[in-house]
C-alpha positions in Angstrom: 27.4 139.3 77.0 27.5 140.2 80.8 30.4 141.4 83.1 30.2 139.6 86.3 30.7 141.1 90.0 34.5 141.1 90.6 35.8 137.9 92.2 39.0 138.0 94.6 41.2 135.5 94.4 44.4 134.9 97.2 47.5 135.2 95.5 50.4 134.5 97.9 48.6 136.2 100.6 47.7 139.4 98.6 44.0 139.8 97.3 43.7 140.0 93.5 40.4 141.2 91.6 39.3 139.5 88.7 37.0 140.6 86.6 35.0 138.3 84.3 33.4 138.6 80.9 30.8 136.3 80.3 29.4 135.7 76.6 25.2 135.0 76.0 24.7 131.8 76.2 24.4 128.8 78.5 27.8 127.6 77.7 30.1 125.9 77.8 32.3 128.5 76.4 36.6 128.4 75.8 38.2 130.8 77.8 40.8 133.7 77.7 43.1 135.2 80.2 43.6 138.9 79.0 47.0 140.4 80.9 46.2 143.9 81.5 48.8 146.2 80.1 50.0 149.5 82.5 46.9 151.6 82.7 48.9 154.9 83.3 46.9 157.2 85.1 44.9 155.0 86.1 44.2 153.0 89.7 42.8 149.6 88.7 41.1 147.9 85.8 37.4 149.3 86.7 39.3 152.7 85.0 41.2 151.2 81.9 39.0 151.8 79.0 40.8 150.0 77.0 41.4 146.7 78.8 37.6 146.6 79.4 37.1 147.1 75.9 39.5 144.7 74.7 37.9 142.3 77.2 34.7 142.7 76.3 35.1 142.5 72.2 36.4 139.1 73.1 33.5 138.1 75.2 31.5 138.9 72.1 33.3 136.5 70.1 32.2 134.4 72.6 35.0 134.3 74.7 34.5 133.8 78.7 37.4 136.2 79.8 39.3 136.6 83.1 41.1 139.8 83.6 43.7 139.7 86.7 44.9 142.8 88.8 48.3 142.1 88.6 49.1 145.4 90.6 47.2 144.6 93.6 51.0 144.2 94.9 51.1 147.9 95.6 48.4 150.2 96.8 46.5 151.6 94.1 47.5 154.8 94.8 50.6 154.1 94.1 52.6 155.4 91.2 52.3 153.1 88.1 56.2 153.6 87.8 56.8 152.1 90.7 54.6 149.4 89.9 56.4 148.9 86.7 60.0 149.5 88.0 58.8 146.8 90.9 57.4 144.4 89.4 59.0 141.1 89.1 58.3 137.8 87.2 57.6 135.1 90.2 54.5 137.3 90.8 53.0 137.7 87.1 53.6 134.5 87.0 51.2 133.8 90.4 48.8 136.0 89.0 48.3 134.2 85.5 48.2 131.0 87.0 45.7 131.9 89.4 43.4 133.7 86.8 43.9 130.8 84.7 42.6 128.3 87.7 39.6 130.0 88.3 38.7 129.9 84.5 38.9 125.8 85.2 37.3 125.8 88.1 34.1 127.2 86.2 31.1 125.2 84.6 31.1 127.3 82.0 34.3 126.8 80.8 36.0 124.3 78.6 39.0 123.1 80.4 41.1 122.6 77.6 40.2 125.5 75.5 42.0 127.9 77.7 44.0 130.7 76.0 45.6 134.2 77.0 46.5 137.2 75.1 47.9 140.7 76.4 48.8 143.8 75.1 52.1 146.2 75.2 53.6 144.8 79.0 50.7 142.3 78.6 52.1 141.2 75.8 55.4 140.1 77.7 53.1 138.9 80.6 51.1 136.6 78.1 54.3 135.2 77.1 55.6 134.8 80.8 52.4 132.9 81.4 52.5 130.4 78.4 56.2 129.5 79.7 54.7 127.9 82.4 51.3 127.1 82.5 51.5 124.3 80.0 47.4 123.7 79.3 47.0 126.7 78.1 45.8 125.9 74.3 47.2 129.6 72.9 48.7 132.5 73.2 48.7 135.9 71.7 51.7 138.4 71.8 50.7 142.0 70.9 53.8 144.2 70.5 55.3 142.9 74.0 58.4 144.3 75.4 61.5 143.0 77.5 61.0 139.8 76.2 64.6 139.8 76.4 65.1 140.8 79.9 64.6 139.4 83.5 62.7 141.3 85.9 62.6 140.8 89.7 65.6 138.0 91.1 66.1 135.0 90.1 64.6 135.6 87.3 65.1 134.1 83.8 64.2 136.5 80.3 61.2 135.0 79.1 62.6 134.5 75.6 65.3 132.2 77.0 62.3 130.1 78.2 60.7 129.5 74.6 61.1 125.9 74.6 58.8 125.4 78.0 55.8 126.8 75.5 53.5 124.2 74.4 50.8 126.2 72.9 51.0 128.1 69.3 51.9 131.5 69.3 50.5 134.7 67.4 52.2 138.0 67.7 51.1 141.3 66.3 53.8 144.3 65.9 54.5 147.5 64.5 57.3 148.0 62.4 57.9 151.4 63.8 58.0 150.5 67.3 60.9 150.6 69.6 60.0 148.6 72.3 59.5 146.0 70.8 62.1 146.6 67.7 61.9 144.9 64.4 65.1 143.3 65.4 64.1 142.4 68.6 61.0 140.8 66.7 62.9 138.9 65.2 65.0 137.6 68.1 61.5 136.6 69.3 60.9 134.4 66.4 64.1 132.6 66.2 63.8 131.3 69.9 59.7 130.3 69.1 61.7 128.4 65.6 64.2 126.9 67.9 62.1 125.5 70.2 60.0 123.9 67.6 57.2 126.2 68.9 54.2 126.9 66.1 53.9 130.2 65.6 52.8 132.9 63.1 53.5 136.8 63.6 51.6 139.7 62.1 54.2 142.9 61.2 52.3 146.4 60.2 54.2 148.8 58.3 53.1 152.9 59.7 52.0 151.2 63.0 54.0 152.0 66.2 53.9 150.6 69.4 50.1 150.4 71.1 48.6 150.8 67.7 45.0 149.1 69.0 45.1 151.4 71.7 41.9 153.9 70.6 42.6 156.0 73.4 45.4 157.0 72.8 45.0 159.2 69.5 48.8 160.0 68.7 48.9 155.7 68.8 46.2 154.3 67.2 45.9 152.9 64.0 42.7 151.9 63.0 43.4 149.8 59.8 45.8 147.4 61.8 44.3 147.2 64.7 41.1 146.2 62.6 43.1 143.7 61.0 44.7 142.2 63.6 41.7 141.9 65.8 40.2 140.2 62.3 43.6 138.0 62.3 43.2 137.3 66.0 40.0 135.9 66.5 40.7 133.3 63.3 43.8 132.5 65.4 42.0 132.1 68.6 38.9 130.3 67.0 41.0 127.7 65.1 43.1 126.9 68.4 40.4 127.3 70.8 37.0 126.9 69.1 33.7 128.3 69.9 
């Protein structure tokens, strides 16, 4: 497995790295999108242990993964809250779909076995991007947040959009987390059961929000996130094969 030199990609005028995650062999391999979550203290990807790491562990599943910027809105310098407090849903959404299009623009990559996964505001961002980029062949939910509200104008909560998702659904979450809650977990359920959307979610009693997060000591809870890596590669390699 092999990280490629950065690419840039033009998102609505604003320059987005990408980094890519290449797995050994010739190819051609299914691909993932991985949404970053919000590297606080942190400037860019290149610095976010655990994105690269996450990135990198699916690679050697033999994953080719794209990881988009999405804060190359704002200097990097720039606070993360403002980032977060900024950030606004027509422009995640630009960012998926344009990492997602340079994953099919590559020989090495199976068209159709495109999926995407994120983690904590990824989460929300992975299930942003499977409401409307409707070839992607899975998507992976770990314990995403505001699911339930809309962020930037114009906007529309991402859960009210359940029914554009054409792709199953995995989601991973603690029970002691507050951001997502259990009940808001299972607000998230009911609108993937009303829109008819397949879908299978992973609970963990003792966990809390960011519980794969290994950096993070106070967070991290190495029995789930073991199992839910375990759970999400059989979830990833039955939708997406390798």
């Amino acid at each position: 497995m092999s990280q490629e030199a950065t690419q840039v990609v033009d998102v609505q005028g604003s320059p987005m790295e990408v980094f890519l995650f290449v797995p050994d062999g010739a190819g051609p391999h299914p691909g993932v999108v991985l949404a970053q979550h919000i590297p606080v203290g942190h400037s860019g990807i290149e610095n976010d242990t655990f994105t690269l790491r996450s990135a990198e562990r699916l690679a050697a599943q033999g994953y080719l993964v794209a990881v988009p910027f999405i804060f190359h809105w704002w200097p990097k310098e720039a606070d993360i809250r403002l980032k977060r407090d900024q950030s606004r849903d027509d422009w995640m959404v630009a960012d998926m779909c344009a990492a997602f299009e340079l994953l099919q623009t590559r020989q090495d990559v199976l068209r159709e076995r495109i999926g995407v996964v994120g983690h904590c505001w990824g989460g929300r961002v992975a299930w942003l991007a499977a409401c409307h980029i409707p070839e992607l062949a899975a998507c992976a939910v770990f314990y995403g947040g505001r699911i339930k509200l809309t962020m930037g104008p114009s906007s529309i909560a991402p859960i009210e959009l359940a029914a554009n998702i054409r792709c199953p659904v995995a989601g991973f979450f603690g029970d002691e987390d507050s951001n997502p809650t259990p009940g808001d977990v299972d607000d998230y359920q009911a609108a993937l059961e009303a829109a008819g959307v397949p879908h299978e979610f992973y609970r963990y009693a003792e966990a809390g929000h960011a519980f794969q997060n290994f950096p993070s000591a106070e967070r991290y809870r190495a029995t789930a996130s073991e199992d839910a890596w375990e759970k999400l590669f059989e979830f990833l390699d039955r939708h997406l094969g390798v």
